[in-house]
DSSP file (Angstrom, degrees, kcal/mol; ACC not computed):
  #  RESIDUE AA STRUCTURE BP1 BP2  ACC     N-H-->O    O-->H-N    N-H-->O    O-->H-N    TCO  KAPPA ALPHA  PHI   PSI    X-CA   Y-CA   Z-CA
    1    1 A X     >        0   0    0      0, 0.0     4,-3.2     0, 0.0     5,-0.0   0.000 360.0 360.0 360.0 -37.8  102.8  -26.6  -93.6
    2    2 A X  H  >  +     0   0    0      2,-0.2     4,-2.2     1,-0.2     5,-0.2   0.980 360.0  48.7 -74.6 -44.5  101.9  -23.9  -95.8
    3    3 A X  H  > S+     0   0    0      2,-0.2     4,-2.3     1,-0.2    -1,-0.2   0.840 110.6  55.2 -43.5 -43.9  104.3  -21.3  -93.9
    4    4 A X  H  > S+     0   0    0      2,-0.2     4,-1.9     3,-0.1     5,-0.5   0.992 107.1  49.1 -47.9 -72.8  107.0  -24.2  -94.3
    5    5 A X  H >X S+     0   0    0     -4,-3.2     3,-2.3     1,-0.2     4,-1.0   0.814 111.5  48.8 -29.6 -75.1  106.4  -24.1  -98.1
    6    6 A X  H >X S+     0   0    0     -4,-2.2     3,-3.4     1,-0.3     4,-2.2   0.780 113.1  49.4 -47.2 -59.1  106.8  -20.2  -98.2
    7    7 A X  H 3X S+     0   0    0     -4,-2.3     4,-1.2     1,-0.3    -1,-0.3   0.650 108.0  48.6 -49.1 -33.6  110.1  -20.3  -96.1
    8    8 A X  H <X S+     0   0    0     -3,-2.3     4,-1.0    -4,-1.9    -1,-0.3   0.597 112.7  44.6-107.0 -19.9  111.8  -22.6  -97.9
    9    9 A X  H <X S+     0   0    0     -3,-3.4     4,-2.2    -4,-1.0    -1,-0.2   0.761 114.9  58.7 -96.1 -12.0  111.1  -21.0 -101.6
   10   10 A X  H  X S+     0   0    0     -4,-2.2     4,-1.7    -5,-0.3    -2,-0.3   0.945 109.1  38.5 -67.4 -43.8  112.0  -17.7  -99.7
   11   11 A X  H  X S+     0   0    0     -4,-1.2     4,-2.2    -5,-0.2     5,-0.2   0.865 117.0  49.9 -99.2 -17.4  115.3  -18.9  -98.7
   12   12 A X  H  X S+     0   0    0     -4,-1.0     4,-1.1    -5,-0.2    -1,-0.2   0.982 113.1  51.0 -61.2 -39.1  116.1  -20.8 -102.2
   13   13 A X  H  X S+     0   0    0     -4,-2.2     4,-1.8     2,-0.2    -2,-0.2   0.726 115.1  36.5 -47.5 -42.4  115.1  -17.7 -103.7
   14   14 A X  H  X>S+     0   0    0     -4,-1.7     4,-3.1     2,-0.2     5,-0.5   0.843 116.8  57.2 -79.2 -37.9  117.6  -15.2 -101.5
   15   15 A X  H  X5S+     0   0    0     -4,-2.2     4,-0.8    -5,-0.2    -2,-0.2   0.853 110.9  40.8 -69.7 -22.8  120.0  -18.2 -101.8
   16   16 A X  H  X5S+     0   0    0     -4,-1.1     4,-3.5    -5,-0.2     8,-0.2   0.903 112.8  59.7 -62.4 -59.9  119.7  -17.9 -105.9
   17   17 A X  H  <5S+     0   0    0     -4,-1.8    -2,-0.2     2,-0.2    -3,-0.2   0.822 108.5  37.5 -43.7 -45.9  119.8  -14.2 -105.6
   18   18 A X  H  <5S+     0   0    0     -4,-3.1     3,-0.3     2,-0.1    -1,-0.2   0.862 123.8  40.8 -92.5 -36.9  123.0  -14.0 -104.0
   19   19 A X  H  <<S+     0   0    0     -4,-0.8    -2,-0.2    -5,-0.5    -3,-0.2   0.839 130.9  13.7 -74.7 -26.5  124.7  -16.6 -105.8
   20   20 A X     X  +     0   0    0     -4,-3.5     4,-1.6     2,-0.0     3,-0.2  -0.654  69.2 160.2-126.4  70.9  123.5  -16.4 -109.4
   21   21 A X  H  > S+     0   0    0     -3,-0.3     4,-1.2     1,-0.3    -4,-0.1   0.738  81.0  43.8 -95.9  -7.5  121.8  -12.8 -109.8
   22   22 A X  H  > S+     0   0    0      2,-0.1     4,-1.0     3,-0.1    -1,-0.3   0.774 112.3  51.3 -85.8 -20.6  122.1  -12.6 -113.4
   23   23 A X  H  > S+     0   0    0     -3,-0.2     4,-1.5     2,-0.2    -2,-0.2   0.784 109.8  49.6 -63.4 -42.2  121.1  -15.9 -113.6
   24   24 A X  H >X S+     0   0    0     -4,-1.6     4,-1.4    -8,-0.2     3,-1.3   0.986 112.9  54.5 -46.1 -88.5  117.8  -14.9 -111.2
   25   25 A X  H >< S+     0   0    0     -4,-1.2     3,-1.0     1,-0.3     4,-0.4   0.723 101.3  50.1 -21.8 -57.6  117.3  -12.2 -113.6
   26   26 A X  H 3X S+     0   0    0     -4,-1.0     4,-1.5     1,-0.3    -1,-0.3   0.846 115.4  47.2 -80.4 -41.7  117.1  -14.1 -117.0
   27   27 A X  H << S+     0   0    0     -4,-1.5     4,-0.3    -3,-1.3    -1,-0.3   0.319 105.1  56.0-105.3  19.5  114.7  -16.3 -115.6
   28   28 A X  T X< S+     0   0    0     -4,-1.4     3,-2.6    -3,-1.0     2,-1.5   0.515 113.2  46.9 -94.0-117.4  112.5  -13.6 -114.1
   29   29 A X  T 3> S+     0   0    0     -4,-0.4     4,-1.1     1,-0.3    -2,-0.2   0.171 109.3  49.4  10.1 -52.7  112.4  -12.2 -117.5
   30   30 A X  H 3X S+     0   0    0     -2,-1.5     4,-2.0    -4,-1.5    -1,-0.3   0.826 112.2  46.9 -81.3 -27.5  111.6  -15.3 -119.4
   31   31 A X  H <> S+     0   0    0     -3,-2.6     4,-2.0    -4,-0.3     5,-0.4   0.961 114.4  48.8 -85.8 -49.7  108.8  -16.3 -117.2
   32   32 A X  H  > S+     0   0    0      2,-0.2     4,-0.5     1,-0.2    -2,-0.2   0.865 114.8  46.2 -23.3 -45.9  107.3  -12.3 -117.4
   33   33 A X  H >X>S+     0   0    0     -4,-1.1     3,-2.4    -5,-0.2     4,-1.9   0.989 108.9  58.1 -71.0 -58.0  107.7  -12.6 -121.0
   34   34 A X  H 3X5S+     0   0    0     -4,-2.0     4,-2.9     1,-0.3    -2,-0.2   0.910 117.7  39.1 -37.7 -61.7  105.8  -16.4 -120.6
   35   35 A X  H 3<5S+     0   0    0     -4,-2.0     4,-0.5     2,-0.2    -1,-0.3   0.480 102.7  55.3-152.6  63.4  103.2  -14.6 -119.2
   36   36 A X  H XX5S+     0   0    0     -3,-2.4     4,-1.4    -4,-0.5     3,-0.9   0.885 113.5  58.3 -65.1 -61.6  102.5  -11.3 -120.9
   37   37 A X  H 3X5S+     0   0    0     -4,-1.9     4,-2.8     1,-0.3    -2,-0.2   0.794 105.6  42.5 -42.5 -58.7  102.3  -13.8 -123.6
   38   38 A X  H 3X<S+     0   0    0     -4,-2.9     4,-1.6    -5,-0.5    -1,-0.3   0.974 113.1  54.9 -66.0 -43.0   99.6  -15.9 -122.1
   39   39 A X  H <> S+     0   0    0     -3,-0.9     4,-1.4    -4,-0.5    -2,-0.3   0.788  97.3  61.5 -59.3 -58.6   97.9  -13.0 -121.1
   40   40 A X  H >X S+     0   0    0     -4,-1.4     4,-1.5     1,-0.2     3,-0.8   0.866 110.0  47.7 -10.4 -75.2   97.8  -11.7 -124.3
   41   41 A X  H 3X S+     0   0    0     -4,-2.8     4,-0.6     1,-0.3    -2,-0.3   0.529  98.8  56.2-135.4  46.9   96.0  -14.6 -125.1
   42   42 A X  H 3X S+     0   0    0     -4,-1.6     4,-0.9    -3,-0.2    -1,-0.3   0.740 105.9  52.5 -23.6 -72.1   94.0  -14.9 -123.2
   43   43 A X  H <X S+     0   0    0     -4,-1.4     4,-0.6    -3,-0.8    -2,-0.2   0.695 111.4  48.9 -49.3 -49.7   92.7  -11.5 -124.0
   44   44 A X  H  X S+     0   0    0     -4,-1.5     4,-5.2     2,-0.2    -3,-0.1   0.891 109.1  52.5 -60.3 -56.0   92.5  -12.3 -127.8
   45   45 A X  H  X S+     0   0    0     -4,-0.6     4,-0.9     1,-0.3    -2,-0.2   0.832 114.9  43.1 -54.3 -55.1   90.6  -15.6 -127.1
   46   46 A X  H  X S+     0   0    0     -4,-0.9     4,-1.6     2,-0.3    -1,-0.3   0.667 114.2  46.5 -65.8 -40.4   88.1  -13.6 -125.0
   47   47 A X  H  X S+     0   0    0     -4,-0.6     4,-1.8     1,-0.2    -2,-0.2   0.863 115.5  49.7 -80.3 -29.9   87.7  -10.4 -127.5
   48   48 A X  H  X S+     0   0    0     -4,-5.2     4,-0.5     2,-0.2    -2,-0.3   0.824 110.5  53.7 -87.2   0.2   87.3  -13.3 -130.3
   49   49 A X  H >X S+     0   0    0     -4,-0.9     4,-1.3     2,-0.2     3,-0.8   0.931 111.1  43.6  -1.5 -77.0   84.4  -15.1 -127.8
   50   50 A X  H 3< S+     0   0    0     -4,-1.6    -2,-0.2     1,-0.3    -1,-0.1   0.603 112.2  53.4 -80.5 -16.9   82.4  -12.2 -127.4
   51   51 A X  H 3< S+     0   0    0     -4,-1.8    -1,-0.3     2,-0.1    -2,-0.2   0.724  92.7  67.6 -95.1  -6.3   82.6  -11.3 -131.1
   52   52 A X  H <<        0   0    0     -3,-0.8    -2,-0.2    -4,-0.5    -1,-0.1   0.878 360.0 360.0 -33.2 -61.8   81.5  -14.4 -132.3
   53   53 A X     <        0   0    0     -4,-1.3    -1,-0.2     0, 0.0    -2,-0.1   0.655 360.0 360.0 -68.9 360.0   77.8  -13.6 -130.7
């Protein structure tokens, strides 16, 4: 089943890719930016944790 899963987002992914690649693009971006963003804080949340104690 899990091998099913992968294939299938593989070939929607190639099928996105050749049909909409700026489209692909823009929403690669926004989720990278989505989460740098989380990551970020994340990070913050964790440095202000540990400086609480």
């Amino acid at each position: 089943m899990k091998k099913v899963v992968i294939a299938v987002l593989v070939v929607f992914l190639g099928f996105w890719l050749f049909t909409d690649p700026n489209g692909l693009a823009a929403s690669s971006e926004t989720a990278g930016s989505g989460a740098w963003t989380a990551a970020q804080s994340m990070f913050q949340a964790v440095i202000d944790f540990i400086g609480a104690f």
